[in-house]
C-alpha positions as CSV (number, residue, x, y, z in Angstrom):
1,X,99.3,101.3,-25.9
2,X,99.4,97.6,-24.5
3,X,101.2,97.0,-22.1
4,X,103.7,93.5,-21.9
5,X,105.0,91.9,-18.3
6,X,107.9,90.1,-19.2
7,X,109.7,87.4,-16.7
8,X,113.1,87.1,-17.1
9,X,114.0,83.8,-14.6
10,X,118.1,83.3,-14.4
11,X,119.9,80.7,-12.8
12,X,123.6,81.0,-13.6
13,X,122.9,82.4,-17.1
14,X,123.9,86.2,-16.0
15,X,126.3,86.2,-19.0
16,X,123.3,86.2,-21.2
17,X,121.1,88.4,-19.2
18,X,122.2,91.8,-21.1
19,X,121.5,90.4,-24.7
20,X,118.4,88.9,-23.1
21,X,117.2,92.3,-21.5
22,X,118.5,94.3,-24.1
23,X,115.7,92.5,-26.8
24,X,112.8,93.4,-24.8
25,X,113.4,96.8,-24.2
26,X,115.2,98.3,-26.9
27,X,114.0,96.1,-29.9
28,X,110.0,96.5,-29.0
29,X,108.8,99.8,-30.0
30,X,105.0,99.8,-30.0
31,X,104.2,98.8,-26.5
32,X,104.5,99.8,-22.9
33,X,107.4,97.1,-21.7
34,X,108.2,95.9,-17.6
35,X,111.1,93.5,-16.8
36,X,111.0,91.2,-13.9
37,X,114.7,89.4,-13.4
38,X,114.2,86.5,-10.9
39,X,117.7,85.4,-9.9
40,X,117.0,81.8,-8.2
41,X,120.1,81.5,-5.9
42,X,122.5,81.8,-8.6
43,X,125.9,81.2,-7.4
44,X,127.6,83.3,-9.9
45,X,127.0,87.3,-10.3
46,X,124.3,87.1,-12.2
47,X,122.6,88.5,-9.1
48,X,124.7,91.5,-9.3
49,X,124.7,91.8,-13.3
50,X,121.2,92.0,-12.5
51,X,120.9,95.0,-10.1
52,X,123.6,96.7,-12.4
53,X,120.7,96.1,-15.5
54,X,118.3,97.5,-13.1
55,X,120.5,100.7,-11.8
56,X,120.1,101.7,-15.4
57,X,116.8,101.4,-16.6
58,X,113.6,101.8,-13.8
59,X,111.4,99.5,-16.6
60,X,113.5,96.7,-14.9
61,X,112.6,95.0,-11.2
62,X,115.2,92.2,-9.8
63,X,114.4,89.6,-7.1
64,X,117.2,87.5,-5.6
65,X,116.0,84.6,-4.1
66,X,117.8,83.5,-0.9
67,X,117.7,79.7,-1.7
68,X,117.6,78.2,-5.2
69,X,113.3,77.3,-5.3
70,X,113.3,75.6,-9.1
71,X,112.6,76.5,-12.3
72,X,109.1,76.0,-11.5
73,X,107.9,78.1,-8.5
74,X,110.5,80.8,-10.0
75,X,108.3,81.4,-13.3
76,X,105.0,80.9,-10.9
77,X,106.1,84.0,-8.9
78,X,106.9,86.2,-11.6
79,X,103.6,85.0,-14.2
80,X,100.8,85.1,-10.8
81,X,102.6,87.3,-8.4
82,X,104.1,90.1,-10.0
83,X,102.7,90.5,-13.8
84,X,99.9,93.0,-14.1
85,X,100.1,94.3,-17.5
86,X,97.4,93.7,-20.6
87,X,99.8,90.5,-21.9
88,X,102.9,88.5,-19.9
89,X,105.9,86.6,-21.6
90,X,108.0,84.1,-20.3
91,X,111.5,84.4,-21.4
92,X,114.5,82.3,-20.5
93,X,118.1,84.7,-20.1
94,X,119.4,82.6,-22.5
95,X,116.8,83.1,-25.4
96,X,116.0,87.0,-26.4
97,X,113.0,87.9,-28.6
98,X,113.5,88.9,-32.6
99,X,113.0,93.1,-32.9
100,X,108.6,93.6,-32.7
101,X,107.8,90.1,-31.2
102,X,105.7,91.7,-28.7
103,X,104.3,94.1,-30.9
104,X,103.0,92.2,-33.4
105,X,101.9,89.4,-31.0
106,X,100.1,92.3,-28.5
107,X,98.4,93.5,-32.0
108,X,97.0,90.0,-32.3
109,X,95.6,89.9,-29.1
110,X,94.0,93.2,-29.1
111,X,92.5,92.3,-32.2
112,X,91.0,89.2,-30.9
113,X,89.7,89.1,-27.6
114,X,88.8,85.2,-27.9
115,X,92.6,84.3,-28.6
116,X,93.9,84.1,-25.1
117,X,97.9,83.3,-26.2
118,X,99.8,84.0,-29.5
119,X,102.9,82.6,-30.5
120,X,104.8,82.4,-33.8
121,X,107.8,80.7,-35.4
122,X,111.2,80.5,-33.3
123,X,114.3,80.4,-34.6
124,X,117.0,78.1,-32.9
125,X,121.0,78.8,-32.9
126,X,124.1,77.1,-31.9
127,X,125.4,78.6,-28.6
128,X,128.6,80.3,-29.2
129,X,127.5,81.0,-33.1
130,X,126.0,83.7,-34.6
131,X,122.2,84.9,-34.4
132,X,120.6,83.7,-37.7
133,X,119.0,86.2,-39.8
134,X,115.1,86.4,-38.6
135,X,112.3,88.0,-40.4
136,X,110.5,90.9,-39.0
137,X,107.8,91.6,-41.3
138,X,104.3,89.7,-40.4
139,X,102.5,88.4,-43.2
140,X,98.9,88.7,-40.8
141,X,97.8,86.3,-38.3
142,X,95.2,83.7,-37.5
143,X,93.2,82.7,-34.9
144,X,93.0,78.8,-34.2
145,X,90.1,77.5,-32.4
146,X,91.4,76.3,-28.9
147,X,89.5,73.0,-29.2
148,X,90.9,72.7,-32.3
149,X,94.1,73.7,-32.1
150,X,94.4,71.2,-28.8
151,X,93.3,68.4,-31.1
152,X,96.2,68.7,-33.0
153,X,98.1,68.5,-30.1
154,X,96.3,65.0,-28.5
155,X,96.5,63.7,-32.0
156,X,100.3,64.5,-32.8
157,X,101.7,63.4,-29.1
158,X,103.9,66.6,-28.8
159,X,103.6,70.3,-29.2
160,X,104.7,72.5,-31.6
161,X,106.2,75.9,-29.0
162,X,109.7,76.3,-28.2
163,X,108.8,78.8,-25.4
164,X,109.9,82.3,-25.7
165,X,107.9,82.9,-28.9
166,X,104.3,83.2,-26.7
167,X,102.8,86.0,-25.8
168,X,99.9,85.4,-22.9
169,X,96.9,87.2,-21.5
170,X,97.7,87.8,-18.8
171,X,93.9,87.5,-17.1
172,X,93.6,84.0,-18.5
173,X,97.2,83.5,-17.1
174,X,95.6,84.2,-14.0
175,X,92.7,82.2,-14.2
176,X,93.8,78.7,-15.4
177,X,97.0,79.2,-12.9
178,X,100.6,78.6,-13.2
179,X,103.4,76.1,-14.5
180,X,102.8,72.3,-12.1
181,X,105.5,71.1,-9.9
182,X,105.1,67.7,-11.1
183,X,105.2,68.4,-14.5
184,X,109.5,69.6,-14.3
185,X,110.4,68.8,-18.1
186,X,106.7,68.7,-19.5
187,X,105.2,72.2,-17.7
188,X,105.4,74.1,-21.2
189,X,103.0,71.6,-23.4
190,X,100.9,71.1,-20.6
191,X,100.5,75.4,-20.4
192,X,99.9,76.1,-23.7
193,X,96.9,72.8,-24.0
194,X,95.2,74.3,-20.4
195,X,95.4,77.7,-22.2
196,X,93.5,76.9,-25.4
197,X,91.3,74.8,-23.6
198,X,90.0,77.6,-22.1
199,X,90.5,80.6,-25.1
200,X,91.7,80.4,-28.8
201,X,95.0,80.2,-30.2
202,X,96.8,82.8,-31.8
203,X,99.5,82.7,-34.7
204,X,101.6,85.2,-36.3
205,X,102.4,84.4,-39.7
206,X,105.6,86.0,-41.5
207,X,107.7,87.3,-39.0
208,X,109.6,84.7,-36.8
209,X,109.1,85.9,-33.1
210,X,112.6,84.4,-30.8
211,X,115.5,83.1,-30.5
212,X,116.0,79.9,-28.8
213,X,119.3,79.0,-27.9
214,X,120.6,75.2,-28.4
215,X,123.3,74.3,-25.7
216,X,124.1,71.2,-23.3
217,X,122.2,73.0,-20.6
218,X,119.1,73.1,-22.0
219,X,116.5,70.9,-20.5
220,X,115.5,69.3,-23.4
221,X,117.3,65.8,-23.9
222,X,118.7,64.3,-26.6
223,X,120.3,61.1,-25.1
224,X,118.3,57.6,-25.6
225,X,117.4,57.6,-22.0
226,X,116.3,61.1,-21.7
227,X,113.9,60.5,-24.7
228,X,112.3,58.4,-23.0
229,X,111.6,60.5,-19.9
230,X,110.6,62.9,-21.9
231,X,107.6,60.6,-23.6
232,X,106.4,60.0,-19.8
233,X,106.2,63.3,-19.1
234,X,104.6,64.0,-21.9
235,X,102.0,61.0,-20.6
236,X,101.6,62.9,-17.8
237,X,101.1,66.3,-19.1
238,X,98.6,65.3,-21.4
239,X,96.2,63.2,-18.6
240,X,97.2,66.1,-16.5
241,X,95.1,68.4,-19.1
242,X,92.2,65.8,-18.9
243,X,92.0,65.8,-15.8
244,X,92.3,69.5,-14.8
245,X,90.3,70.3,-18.1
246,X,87.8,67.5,-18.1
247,X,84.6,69.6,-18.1
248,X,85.7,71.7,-20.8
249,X,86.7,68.8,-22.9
250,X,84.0,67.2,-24.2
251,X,85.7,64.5,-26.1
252,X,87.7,63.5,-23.8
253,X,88.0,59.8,-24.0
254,X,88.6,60.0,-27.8
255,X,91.4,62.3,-27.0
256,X,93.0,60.4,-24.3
257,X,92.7,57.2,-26.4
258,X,94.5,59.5,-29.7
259,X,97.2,60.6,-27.4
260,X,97.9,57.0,-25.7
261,X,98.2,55.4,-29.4
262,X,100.3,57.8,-30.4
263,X,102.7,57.7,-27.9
264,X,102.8,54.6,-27.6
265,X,103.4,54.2,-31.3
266,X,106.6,56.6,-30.3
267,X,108.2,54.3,-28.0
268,X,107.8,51.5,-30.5
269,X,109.2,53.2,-33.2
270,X,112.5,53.9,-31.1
271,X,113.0,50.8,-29.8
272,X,112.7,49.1,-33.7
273,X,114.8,52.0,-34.8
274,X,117.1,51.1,-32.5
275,X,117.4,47.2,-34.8
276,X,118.1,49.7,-37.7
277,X,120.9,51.7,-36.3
278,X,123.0,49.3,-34.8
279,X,121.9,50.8,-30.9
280,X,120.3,48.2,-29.2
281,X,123.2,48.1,-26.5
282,X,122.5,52.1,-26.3
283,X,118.5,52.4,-26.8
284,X,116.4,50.6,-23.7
285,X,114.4,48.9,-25.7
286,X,112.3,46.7,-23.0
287,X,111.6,50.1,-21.1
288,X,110.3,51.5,-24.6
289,X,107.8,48.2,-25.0
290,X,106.8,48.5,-21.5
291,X,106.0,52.2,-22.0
292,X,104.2,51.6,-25.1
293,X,102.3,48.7,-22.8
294,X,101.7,51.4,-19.7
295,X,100.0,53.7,-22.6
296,X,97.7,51.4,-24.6
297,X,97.5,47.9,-23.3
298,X,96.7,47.1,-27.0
299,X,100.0,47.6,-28.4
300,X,101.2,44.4,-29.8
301,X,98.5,45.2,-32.4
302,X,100.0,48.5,-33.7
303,X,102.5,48.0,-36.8
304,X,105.2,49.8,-35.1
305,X,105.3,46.5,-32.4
306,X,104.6,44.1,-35.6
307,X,107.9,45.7,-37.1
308,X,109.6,45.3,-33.8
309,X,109.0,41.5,-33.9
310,X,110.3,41.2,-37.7
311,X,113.4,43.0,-36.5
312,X,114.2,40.6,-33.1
313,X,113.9,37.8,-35.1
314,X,116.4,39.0,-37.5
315,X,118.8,40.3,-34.5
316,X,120.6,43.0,-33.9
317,X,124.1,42.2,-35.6
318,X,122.6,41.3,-38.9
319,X,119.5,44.0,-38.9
320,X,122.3,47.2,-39.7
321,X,123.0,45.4,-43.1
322,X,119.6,44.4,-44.2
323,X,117.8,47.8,-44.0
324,X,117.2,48.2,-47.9
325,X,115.7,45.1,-47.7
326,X,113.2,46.0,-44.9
327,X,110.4,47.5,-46.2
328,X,109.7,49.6,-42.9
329,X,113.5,50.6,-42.5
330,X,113.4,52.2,-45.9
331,X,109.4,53.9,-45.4
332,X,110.8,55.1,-41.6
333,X,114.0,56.9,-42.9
334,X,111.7,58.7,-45.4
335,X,109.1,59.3,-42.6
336,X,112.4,60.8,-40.5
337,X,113.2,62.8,-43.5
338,X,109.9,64.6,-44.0
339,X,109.3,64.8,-40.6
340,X,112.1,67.2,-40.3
341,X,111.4,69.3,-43.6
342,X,108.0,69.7,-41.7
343,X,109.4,70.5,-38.5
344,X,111.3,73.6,-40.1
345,X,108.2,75.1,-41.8
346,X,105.8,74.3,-38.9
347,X,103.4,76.7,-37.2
348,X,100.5,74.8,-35.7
């Protein structure tokens, strides 16, 4: 029987930690299951809910940390320090896994020794509402290339893993090392490209694999500002992979130069989207076009800039009202809409 580490890091989330715990040990029949609760300085009981979790089931460890260390040397000590079975998981207390998420993920991986993660789809809910209904029969699996699956990723800009829907070798874990310090809002995308640059990727096909809960204190951003931190870290998390990766990457240039348009093609499109919507006093749209500048010094020659200029010269009061009459204003709503129809059926 395989055996799954899971890491359970908790900071101020103790109210979740039962549901949390309670999906990895009682919903994962199939393989040999540890739980390792880091409590980073929380300064509510989830400390104590914790030990109580622990006083009640031995397949559960707790560490309290004394002073709060971060998100990411918290998940560094439970992943390198303190994992030891055949696969490791990383799960948040606020997310939980859907019933046989490790099971059929540790199935994959036995299978396939050359796939050194799998992950599958996740499911996100609304905090406070219900759990949505989550399939949990696989329809098989595949193994991806890791060159090729990290392709995709140069070639798209962003990733396609929530978090607690992967599954990880736990010897590969070990040898490509943990989450980066400097990498705060970007460590995930940046794991999962070192990872398949060193093995194959895993997916299991059917069955979705966790639940990821959608609330204001999730790191992810959704503010105009915080959209466009997040496309600098993802800069930096990408030239982070090849740099740390650059002798396993033999097409390196061509990748950086794919990720560095497309990016850059990102912040453009927000800032002429801005025009469109009215939200030029909301969107920083100079920061955008410098961003887009800082990624490919060539970016007055993509369309996305070219659309920009039609739009200035139009201004921002007028450009609202004129959208059916902009060819790009009408092709970028249905580019927004398929994007998200896509998003939903996603795996790779």
């Amino acid at each position: 029987m395989s055996t799954v580490s899971v890491v359970i890091p908790c900071y101020k989330y103790g109210h979740f930690l039962a549901d949390c715990v309670s999906s990895v040990l009682d919903e994962q029949d199939g393989v040999d299951v540890r739980v390792l609760i880091i409590d980073d300085a929380s300064p509510d009981d989830s400390a104590e809910t914790a030990h109580k979790l622990a006083a009640a089931d031995p397949r559960i460890e707790v560490r309290v940390h004394a002073t709060n260390k971060g998100h990411i040397a918290t998940y560094n000590e439970g992943l390198l320090e303190w994992a030891d079975g055949d696969y490791v998981a990383l799960l948040s207390a606020d997310d939980r896994l859907v019933p046989g998420a490790l099971v059929r993920a540790a199935a994959l991986l036995d299978a396939h020794p050359e796939a050194g993660f799998a992950y599958g789809r996740p499911l996100r809910f609304q905090h406070g509402g219900p759990l949505p209904a989550a399939r949990t029969r696989g329809t098989g699996s595949v193994v991806y290339p890791g060159q090729w699956w990290l392709e995709r990723r140069f070639s798209e800009g962003t990733g396609c893993i929530t978090s607690p829907e992967v599954v990880v070798r736990t010897s590969l874990q070990r040898k490509v090392g943990g989450y980066d310090p400097a990498l705060p809002h970007a460590g995930d995308i940046e794991m999962w490209m070192r990872l398949a640059a060193h093995a194959d990727v895993g997916y299991v096909r059917g069955a979705d694999q966790a639940f990821y809960r959608v609330h204001g204190k999730n790191m992810s951003t959704t503010d105009f500002g915080g959209q466009l931190d997040d496309l600098r870290q993802r800069l930096v998390a990408f030239d982070s992979v090849l740099a740390k990766c650059a002798d396993r990457l033999p097409q390196a240039d061509l990748l950086a130069e794919k990720v560095h348009t497309r990016l850059a093609r990102f912040a453009l499109r927000r800032a002429y989207r801005a025009y469109d919507r009215g939200r030029t006093g909301v969107v920083p749209v100079d920061d955008c076009v410098a961003f887009a500048e800082e990624c490919l010094p060539e970016y007055a020659a993509l369309p996305e800039y070219r659309a920009l200029r039609l739009r200035r010269r139009i201004g921002p009061k007028a450009m609202p009202y004129l959208q059916p009459l902009v060819w790009s204003a009408v092709a970028e709503r249905g580019r927004e809409w398929l994007w998200w129809e896509s998003w939903k059926r996603r795996g790779i």
